[in-house]
C-alpha positions as CSV (number, residue, x, y, z in Angstrom):
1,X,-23.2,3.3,-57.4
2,X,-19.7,1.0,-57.4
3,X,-17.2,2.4,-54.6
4,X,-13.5,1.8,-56.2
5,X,-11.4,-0.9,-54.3
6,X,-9.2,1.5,-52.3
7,X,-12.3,3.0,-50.5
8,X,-14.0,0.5,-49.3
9,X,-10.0,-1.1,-48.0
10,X,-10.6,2.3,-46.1
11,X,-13.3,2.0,-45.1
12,X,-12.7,-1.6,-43.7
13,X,-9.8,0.0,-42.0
14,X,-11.3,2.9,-40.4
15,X,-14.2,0.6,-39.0
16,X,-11.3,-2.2,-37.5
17,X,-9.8,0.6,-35.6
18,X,-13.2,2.3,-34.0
19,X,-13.7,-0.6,-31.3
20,X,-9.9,0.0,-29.7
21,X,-10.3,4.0,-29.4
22,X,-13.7,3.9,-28.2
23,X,-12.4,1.2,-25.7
24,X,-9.3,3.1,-24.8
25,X,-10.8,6.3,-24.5
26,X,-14.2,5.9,-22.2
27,X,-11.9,2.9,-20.4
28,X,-12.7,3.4,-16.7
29,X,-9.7,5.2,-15.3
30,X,-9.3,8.0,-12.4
31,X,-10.2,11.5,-13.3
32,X,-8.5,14.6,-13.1
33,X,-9.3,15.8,-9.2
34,X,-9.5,12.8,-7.4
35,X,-8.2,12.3,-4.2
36,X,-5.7,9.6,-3.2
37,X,-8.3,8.1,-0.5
38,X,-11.1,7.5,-4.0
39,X,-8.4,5.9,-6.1
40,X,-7.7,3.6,-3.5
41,X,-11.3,2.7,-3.0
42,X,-12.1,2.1,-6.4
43,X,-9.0,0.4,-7.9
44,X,-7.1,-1.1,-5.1
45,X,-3.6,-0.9,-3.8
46,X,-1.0,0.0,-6.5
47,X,1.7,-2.2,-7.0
48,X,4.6,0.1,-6.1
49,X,4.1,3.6,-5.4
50,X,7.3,6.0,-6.1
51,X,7.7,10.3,-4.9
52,X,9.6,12.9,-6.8
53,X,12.8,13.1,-4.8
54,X,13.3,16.8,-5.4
55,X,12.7,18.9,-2.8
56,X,9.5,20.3,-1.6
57,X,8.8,24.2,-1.9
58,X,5.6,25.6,-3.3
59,X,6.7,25.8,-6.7
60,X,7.6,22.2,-7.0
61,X,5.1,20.4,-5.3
62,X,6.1,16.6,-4.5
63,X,4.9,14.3,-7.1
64,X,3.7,11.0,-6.3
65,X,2.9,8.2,-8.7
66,X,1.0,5.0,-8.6
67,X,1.3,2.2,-10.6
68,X,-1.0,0.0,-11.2
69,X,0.0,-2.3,-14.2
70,X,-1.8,-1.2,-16.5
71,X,-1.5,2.5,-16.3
72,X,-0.3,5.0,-13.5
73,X,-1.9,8.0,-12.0
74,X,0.2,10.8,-11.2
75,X,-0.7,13.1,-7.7
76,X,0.3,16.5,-6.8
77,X,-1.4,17.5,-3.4
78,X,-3.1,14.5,-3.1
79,X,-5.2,14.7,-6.6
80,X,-5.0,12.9,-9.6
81,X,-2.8,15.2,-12.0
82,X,-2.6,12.3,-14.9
83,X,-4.0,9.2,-15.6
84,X,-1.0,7.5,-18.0
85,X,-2.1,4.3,-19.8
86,X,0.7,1.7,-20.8
């Protein structure tokens, strides 16, 4: 059975672009939930570390924010809210 030529450019395609998701996605970055003391531990001091400059009431927690280069993981009561990859 022939495939016609734009499937198999498809295909080529589709199979160029697995290795860069799967790395992206199951890259080791901090979880959801960890504490400030286990990102430390396991990925070192950030290069510059910045606080929401709102103030702080129960409603609007403080949000701190670590940069690390290559992504920066957001904190809200000392856990990792987000891990954002740059």
């Amino acid at each position: 059975m022939r495939l016609p030529k734009w499937f198999s450019s498809v295909l080529s395609t589709a199979l160029l672009a697995i290795p860069f998701f799967a790395t992206a996605a199951f890259a080791d970055y901090p979880s959801r939930g960890m504490s400030m003391n286990n990102v430390k531990a396991h990925y070192g001091q950030p290069y510059s570390v910045s606080q929401s400059a709102t103030p702080v009431k129960k409603r609007w927690p403080r949000i701190t924010v670590w940069n690390y280069g290559g992504f920066s993981v957001y904190f809200e009561h000392g856990k990792v809210l987000h891990t954002v990859v740059h």
